[in-house]
N, C-alpha and C positions, 0 to 999 in steps of 0.2 A: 289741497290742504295747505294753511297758510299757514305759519309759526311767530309767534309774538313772545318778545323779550320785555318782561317785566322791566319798568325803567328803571329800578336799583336793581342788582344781583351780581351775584358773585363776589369778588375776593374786595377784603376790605382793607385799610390801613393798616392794621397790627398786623394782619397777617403776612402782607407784601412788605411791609417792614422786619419780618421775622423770618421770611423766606430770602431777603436780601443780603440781611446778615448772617446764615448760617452758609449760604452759597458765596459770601466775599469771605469768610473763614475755608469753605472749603480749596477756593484760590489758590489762598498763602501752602496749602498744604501743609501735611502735618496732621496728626491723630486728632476727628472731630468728631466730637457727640452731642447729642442734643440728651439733656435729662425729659426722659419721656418724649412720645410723640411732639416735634415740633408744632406740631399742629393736627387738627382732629380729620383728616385727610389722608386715608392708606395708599392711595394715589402719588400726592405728593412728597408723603416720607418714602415712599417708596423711589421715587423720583432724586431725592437727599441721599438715600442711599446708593445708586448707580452713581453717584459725585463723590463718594467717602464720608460722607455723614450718618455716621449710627447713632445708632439708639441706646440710651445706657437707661437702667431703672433707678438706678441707686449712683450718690458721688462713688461709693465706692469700688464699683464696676470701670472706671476710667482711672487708667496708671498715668496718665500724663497727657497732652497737648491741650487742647481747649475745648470749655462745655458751653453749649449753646442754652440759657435759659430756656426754655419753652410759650410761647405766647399766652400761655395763661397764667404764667407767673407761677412763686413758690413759696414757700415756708422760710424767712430771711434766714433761719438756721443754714439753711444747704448752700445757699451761697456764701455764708461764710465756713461750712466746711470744704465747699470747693477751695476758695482761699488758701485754709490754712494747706490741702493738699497740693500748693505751688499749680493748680490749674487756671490757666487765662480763661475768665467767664467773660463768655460775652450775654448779656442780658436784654434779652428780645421780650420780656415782658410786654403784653399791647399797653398801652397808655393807657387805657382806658380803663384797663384791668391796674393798671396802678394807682388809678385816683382810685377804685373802689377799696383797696385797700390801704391807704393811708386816710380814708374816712373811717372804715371800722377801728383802725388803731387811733386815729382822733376819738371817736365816741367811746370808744375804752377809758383812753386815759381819762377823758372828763366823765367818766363814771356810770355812762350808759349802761343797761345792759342791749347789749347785739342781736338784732332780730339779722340771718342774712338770707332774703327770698333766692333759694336758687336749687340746684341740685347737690344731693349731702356729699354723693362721690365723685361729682365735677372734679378735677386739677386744681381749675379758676377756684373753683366754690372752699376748697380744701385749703390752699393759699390766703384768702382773705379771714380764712379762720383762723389762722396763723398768725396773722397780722393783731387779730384782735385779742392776741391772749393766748389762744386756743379757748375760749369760752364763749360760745355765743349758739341761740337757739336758729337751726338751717330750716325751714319749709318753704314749701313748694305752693302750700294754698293754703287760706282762714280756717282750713279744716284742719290744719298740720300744728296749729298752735294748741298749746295746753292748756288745759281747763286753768292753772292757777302761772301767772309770768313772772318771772324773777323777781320784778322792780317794775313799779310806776314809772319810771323815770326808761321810757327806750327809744333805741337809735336803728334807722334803719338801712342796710343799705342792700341792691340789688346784683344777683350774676349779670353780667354785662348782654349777655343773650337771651334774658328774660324775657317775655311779654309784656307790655305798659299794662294789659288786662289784669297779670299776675299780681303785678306788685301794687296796682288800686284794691285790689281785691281784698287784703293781705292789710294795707293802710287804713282801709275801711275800717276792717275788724277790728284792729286796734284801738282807734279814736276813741271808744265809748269808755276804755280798759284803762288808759294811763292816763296818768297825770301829765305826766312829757311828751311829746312826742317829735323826735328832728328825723326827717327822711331823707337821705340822699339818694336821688334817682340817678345810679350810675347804670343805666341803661345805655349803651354806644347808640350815638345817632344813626350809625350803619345799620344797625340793627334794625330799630323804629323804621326805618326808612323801608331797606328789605321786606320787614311785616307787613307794611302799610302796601308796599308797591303788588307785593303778591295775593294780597287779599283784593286788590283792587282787581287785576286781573283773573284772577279764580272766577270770580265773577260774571264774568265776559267770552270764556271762552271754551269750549266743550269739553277738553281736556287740559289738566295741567299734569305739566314733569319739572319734579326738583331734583334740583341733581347738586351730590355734594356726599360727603363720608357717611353714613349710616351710624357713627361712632360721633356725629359733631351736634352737639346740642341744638344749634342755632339754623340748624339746617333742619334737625326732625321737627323743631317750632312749625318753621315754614310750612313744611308738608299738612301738620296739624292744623296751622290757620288754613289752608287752601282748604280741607277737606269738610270745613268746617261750613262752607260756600259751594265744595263743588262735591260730588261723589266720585268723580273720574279724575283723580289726583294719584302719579303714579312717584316715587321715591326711588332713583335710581345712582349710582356711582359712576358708573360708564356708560358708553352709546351699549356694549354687549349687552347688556341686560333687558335692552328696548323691544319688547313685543310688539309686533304689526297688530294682535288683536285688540290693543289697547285702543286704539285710532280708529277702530271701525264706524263709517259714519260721522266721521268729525270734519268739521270745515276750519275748526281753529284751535290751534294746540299753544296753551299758552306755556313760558317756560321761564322758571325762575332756580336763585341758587345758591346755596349758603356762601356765608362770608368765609370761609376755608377752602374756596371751591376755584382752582384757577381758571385763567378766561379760558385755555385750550379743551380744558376738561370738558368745560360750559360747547364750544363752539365744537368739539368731536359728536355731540350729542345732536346740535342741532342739526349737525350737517344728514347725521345717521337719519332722522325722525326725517327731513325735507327730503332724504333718499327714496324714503316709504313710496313705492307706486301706487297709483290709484288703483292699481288689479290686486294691490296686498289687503287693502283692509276695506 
């Protein structure tokens, strides 16, 4: 049984940038929290956590030392109530996630109204709401829009781990409806890249495993595009979770894996599935 790595997978810029800086804070030592999961990976906060990096939900669960933004960014209120509560923020917002949001707060001021394709109780998705006002209409598909839109005149922008599929989808529908229409594809090229690589491989190979948080957006896509291509698409967290019956009869297991996903996590998995004897399955 041979094992093939999707050529994009796994951890992406914002995330390694966000895992960098909460592990150079936890260095210096001294009381670290991250506001909400640093990232959508039980694994790897878990992992924040055995270094002294907790979890706080709220600024005001943290008495003192430093708060880690979270890579999906926030509501600019909280960082300026971190502030005023004398906390050092360090702000791991992904990039990407920060142009999407200083777009929707662009299309605000110039009078848009905000269409933002993504999920309504995302972080990410809840943050760029933030940005815009807090007024802006959240779906997920052309069937999520209302029979009647605020204004002719709308802006659009995307959750960074959208589908390119979603948000055409979504643009389509629009087009006939308004008067205006500006879209900004804030779609992270990690992303597109991920989708495109693991759909390629779905295709190719008897089984696929993704492997990545259960809880991370960008990782259930994946699962959802493979499965879309293959029927024997498995969604797992760790190598424990891997069934020998899932492989029965496969000569090629392909393997891909959210952008929240670190390489060790990735490379525990494959080690476990190329362990599989030929008498297992």
């Amino acid at each position: 049984m041979r094992v093939v790595i999707a050529q994009h997978a796994g951890i992406c810029y914002g995330v390694e940038r966000a895992l960098k800086l909460a592990g150079e804070a936890a260095d210096r030592g001294g009381a670290v929290h991250t506001l909400g999961p640093l990232i959508h990976n039980p694994q790897a906060v878990q992992a924040l956590k055995d270094r002294g990096v907790f979890v706080a939900s709220d600024v005001d669960e943290v008495s003192g030392g430093t708060l880690v933004i979270r890579s999906h960014g926030v509501d600019p209120a909280v960082i300026v109530a971190a502030d005023e509560a004398g906390l050092e923020v360090i702000d791991a917002t992904c990039p990407f996630v920060s142009t999407a949001q200083r777009h929707a707060a662009d299309l605000t001021h110039e009078g848009y109204s905000v269409i933002i394709v993504g999920e309504a109780e995302h972080p990410e998705v809840e943050g760029i709401l933030a940005h815009a006002g807090g007024v802006a209409l959240i779906v997920q598909r052309a069937s999520d829009l209302p029979e009647r839109l605020p204004s002719k005149r709308v802006g659009v922008v995307v959750q960074t781990t959208q589908s390119a599929s979603r948000l055409e989808e979504v643009v389509s529908a629009l087009l006939s409806r308004v008067s205006e229409l500006r879209v900004f594809n804030t779609i992270c090229s990690a992303t597109t890249k991920r989708q495109k690589a693991a759909d390629e491989l779905a295709r190719t190979v008897d089984v696929m495993v993704v492997v990545g948080g259960r809880n991370s957006g960008n990782t259930t896509r994946l699962a959802e595009i493979c499965r879309a291509v293959n029927a024997r698409v498995h969604h797992v967290e760790t190598s424990d979770e891997l069934d020998s019956a899932w492989f029965t009869g496969a000569e090629v297991v392909g393997v891909t894996a959210g952008a929240s996903t670190p390489d060790e996590q990735i490379r525990g998995v494959i080690d476990a599935i190329e362990a599989l004897s030929s008498d297992d399955i």
